[in-house]
C-alpha positions in Angstrom: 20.6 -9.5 -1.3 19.2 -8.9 2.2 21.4 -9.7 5.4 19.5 -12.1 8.0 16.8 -9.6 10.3 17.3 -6.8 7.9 13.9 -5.4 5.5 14.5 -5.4 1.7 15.5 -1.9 0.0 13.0 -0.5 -2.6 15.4 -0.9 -4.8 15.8 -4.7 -4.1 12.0 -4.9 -4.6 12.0 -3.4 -7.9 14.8 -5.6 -8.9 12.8 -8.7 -7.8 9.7 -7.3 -9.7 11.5 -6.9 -13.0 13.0 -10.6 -12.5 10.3 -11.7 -11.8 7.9 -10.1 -14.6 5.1 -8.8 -12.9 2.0 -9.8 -14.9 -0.7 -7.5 -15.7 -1.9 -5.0 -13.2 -5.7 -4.6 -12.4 -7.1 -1.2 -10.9 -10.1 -0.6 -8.4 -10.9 1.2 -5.6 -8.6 0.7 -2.5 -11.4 -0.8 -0.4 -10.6 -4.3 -2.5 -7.6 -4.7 -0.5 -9.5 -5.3 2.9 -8.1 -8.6 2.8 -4.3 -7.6 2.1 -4.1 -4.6 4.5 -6.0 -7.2 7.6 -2.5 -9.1 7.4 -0.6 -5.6 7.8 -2.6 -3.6 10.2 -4.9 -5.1 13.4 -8.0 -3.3 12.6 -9.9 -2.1 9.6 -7.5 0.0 8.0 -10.0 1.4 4.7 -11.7 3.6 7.6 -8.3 4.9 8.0 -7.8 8.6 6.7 -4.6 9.2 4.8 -3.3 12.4 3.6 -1.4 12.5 0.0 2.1 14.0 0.4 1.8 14.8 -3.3 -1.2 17.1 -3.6 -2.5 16.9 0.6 -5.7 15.1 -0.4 -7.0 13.5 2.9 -9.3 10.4 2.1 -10.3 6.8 3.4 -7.6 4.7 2.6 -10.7 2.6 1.1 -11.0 5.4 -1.5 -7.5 5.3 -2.6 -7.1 3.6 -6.0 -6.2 0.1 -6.3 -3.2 -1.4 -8.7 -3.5 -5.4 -7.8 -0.3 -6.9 -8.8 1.0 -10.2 -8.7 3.6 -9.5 -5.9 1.3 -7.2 -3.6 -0.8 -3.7 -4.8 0.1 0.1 -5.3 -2.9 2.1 -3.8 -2.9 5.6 -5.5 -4.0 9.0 -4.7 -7.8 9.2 -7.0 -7.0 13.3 -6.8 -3.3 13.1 -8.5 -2.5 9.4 -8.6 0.5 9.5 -6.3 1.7 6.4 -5.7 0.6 6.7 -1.3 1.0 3.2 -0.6 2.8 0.3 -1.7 2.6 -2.9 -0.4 5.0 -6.6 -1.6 4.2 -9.6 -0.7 8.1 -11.8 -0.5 8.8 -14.9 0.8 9.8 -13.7 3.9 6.4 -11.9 4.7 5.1 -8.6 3.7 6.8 -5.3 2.7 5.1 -1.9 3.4 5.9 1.8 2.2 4.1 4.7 3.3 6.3 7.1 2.6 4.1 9.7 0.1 1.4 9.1 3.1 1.9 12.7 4.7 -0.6 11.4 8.0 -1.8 7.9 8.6 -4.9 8.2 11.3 -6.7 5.2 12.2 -10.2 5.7 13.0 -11.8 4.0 15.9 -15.4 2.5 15.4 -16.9 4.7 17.7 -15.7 7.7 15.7 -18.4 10.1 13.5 
């Protein structure tokens, strides 16, 4: 359980996925979840470069591999398929983990 103002453990996640029963995941290229990273981040985060903490593969977050789940998506490395970014939808709004994401550099429009 989560006290009032605080963010759910990844362990409480998991627990709610297993509850739950997560249904059948789908897999694509990260670029597919344009529309669930635009309610995390305030600009186009698939131009962002991201760096793999697993294997230090820097790509476009939009080249990052795609596991669509019921309760949000798991965007994997395509070089080792580390698990980079994970990101739950709840009740309560969404829940983000970047923590195999070695850098996280958003890339202006203006950038080459």
């Amino acid at each position: 359980m989560t006290r009032p103002g605080s963010c759910p453990s990844p362990t409480s996640a998991s627990a709610t996925a297993s509850t739950i029963g997560v249904g059948p995941q789908t897999k694509t290229l990260g670029a597919a979840a344009g529309g669930l990273l635009r309610e995390v981040f305030a600009f186009d985060a698939t131009a962002a470069r991201i760096t793999c903490a697993a294997c230090a593969s820097t790509v476009p977050m939009g080249e990052l591999r795609l596991y669509a789940i019921e309760l949000g998506a798991i965007l994997r490395c395509p070089s080792c398929d580390e698990a980079v970014v994970r990101i739950g939808r709840t009740p309560r709004g969404l829940w983000l983990d970047l923590r195999r994401a070695a850098t996280f550099i958003a890339v202006s429009a203006e950038a080459p």
